[in-house]
Backbone bond lengths (Angstrom), bond angles and torsions (degrees), N, CA, C in turn:
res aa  C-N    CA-C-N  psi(-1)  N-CA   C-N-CA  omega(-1)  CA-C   N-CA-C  phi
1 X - - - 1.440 - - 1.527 108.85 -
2 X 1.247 117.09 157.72 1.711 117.20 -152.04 2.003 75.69 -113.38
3 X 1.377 119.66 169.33 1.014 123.88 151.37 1.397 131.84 -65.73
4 X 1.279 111.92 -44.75 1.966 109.82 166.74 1.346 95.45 -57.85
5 X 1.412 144.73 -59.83 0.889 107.16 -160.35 1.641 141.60 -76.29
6 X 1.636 89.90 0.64 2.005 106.02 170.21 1.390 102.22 -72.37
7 X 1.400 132.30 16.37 1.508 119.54 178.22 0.895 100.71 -138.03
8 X 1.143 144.29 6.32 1.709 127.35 154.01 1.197 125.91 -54.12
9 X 1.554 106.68 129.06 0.894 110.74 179.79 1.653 97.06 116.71
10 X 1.331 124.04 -26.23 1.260 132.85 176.38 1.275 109.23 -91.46
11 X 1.412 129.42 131.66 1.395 154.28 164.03 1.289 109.80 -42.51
12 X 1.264 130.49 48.35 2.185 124.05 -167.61 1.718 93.44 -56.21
13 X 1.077 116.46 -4.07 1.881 105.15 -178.26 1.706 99.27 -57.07
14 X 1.413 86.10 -52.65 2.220 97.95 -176.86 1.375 98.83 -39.13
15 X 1.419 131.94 -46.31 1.185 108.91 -137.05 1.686 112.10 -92.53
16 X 1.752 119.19 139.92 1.185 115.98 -158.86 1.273 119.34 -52.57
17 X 1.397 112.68 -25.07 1.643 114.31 173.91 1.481 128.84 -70.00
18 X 1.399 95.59 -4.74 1.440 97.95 178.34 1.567 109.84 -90.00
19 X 1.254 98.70 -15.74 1.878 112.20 -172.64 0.928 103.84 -104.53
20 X 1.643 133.42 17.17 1.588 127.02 167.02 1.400 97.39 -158.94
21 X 1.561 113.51 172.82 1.010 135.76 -132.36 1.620 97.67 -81.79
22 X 1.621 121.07 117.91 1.225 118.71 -157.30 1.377 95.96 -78.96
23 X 1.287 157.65 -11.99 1.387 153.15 -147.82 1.961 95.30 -99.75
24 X 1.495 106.98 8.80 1.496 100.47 -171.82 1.344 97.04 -98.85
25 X 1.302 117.89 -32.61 0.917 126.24 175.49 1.878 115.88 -61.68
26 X 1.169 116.72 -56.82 1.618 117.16 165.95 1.680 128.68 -94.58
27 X 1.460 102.40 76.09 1.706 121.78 -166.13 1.671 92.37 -62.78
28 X 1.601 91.48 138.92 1.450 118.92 151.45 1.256 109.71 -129.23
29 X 1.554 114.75 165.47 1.158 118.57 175.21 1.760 117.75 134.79
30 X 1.537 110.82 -163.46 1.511 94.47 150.28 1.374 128.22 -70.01
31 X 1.476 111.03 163.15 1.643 131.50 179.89 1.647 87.38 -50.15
32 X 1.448 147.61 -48.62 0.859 129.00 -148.59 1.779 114.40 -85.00
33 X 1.571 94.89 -39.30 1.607 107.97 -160.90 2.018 81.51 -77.37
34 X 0.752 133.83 -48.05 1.572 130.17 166.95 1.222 121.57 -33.51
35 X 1.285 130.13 -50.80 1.425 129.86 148.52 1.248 138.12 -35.94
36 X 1.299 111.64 -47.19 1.241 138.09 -168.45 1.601 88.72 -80.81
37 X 1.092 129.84 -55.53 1.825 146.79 -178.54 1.486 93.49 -54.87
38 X 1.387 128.49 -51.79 1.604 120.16 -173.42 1.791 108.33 -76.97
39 X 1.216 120.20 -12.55 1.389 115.70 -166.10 1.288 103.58 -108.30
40 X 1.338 120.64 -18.72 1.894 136.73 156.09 1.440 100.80 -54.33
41 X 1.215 97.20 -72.18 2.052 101.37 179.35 1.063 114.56 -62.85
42 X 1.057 158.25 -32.39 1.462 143.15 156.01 1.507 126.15 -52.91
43 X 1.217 87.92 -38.54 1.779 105.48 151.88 1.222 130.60 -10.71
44 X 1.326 73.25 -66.36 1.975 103.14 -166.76 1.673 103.05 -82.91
45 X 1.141 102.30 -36.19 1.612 109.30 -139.82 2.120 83.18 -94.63
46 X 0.958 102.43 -6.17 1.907 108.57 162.57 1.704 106.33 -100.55
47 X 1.102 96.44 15.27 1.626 92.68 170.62 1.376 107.04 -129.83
48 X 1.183 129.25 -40.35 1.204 153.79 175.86 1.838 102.27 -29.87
49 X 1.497 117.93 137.03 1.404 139.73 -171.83 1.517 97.68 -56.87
50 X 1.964 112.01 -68.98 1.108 116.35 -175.86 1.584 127.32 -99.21
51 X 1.354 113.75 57.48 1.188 122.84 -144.47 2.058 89.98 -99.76
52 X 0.965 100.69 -14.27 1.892 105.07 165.09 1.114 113.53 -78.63
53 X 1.562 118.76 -54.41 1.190 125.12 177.76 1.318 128.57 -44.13
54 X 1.420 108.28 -40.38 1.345 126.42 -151.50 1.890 87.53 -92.59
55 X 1.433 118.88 -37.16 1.537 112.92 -157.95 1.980 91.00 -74.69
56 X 1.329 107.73 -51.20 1.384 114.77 158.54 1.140 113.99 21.74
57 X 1.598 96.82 -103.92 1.661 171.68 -167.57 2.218 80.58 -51.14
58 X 1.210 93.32 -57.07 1.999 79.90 -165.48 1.202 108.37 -106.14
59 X 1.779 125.86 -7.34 1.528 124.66 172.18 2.496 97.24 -76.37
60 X 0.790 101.34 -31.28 1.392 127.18 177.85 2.029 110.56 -63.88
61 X 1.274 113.26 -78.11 0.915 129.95 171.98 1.673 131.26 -90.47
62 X 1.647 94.29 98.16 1.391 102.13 -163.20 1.544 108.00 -75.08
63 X 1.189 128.07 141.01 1.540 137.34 -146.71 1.765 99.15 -105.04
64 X 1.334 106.28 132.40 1.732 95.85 153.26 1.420 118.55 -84.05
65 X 1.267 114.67 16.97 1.284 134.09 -144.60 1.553 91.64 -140.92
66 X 1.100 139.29 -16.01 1.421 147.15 -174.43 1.441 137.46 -5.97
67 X 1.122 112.97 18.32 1.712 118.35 -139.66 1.914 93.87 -145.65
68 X 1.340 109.38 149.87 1.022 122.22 155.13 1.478 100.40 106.54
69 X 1.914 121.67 -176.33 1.639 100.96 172.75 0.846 93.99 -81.20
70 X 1.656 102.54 168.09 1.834 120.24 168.89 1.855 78.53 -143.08
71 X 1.230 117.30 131.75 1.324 106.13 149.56 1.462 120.79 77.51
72 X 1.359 122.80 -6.29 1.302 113.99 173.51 1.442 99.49 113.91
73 X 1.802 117.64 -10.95 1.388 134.98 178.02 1.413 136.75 -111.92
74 X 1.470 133.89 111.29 0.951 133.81 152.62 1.378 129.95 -34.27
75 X 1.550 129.49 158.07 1.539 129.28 -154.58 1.411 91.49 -86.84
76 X 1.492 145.45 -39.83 1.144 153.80 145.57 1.624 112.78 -16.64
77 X 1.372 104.00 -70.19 2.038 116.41 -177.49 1.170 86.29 -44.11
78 X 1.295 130.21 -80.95 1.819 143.46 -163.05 1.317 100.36 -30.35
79 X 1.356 125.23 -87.24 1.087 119.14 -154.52 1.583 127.87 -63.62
80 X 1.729 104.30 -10.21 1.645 124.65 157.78 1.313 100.36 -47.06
81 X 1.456 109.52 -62.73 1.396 113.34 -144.31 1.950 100.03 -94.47
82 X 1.030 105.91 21.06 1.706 96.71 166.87 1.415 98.42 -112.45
83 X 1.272 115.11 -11.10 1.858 126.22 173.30 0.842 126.22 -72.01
84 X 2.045 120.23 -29.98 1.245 124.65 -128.82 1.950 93.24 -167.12
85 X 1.314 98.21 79.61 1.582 91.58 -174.55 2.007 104.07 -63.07
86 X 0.796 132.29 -32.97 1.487 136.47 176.38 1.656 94.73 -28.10
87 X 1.356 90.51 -69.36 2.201 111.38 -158.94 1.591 89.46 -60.12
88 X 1.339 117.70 -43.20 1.882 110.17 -173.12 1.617 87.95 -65.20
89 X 1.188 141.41 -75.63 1.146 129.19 -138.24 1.115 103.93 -71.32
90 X 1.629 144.26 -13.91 1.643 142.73 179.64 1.598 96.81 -83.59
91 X 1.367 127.64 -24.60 1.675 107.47 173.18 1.450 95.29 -81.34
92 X 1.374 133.55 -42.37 1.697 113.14 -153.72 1.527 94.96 -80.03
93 X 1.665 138.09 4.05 1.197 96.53 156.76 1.820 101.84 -98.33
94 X 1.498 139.07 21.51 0.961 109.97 -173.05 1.637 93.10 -102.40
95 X 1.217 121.29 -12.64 1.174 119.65 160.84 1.704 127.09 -61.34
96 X 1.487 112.47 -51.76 1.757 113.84 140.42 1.319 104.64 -5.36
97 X 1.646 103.22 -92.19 1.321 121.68 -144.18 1.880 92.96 -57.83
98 X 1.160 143.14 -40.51 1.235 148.00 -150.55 2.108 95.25 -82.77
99 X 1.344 93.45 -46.11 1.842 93.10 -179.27 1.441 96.92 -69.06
100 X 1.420 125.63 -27.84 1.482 105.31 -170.95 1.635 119.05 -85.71
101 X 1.355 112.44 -7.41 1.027 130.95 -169.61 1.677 107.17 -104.58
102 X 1.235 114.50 -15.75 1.045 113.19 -171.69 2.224 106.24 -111.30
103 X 1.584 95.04 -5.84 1.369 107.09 163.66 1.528 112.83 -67.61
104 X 1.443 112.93 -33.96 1.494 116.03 -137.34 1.322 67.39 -99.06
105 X 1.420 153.24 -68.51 1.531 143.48 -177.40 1.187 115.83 -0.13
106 X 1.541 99.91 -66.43 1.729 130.32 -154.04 1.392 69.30 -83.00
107 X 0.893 148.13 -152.64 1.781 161.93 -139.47 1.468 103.35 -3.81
108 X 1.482 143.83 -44.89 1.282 121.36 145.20 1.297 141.27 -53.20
109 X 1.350 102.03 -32.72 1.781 101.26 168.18 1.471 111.75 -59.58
């Protein structure tokens, strides 16, 4: 299974990466400005509508393409966490904690 196709059916318009500049998402450069590029995108991608879906979608579907965020995750996090069910299960609750926090937003706004 390809990764687009684990989201059909899903709206990618929602998702924040589609509404900003996709090259943040796949850093080049120095070790440093790359960092700084992965901790921007995670950023987002903990705010982001389909930000379960999407970690899903690329903890699930291993990429020939492997690289960049998916989900709130670096190509590094991923491949921990297809090793290491412990490390997968400490992001899907920080992802929890991020949808629940990001409900209570939307209900104050």
């Amino acid at each position: 299974m390809k990764f687009k196709d684990s989201l059909i059916g899903v709206d990618v318009s929602l998702a924040l990466c589609a509404q900003t500049e996709p090259d943040l998402y796949f850093p080049e450069g120095t070790a440093g400005s790359i960092t700084r590029q992965v901790l921007e995108a995670k950023k987002l991608c903990f705010e982001c509508p389909i930000l379960n879906l999407c970690f899903e979608s690329a903890i699930k579907t291993p990429m020939i393409e492997d690289w960049g965020v998916w989900g709130g995750t670096s190509r590094n996090e991923r491949t921990t966490m297809r090793r290491k069910p412990h490390v997968l299960k400490e992001h899907q609750k920080k992802i929890k904690e991020a949808e629940d926090a990001n409900r209570i937003e939307e209900k104050a706004a």
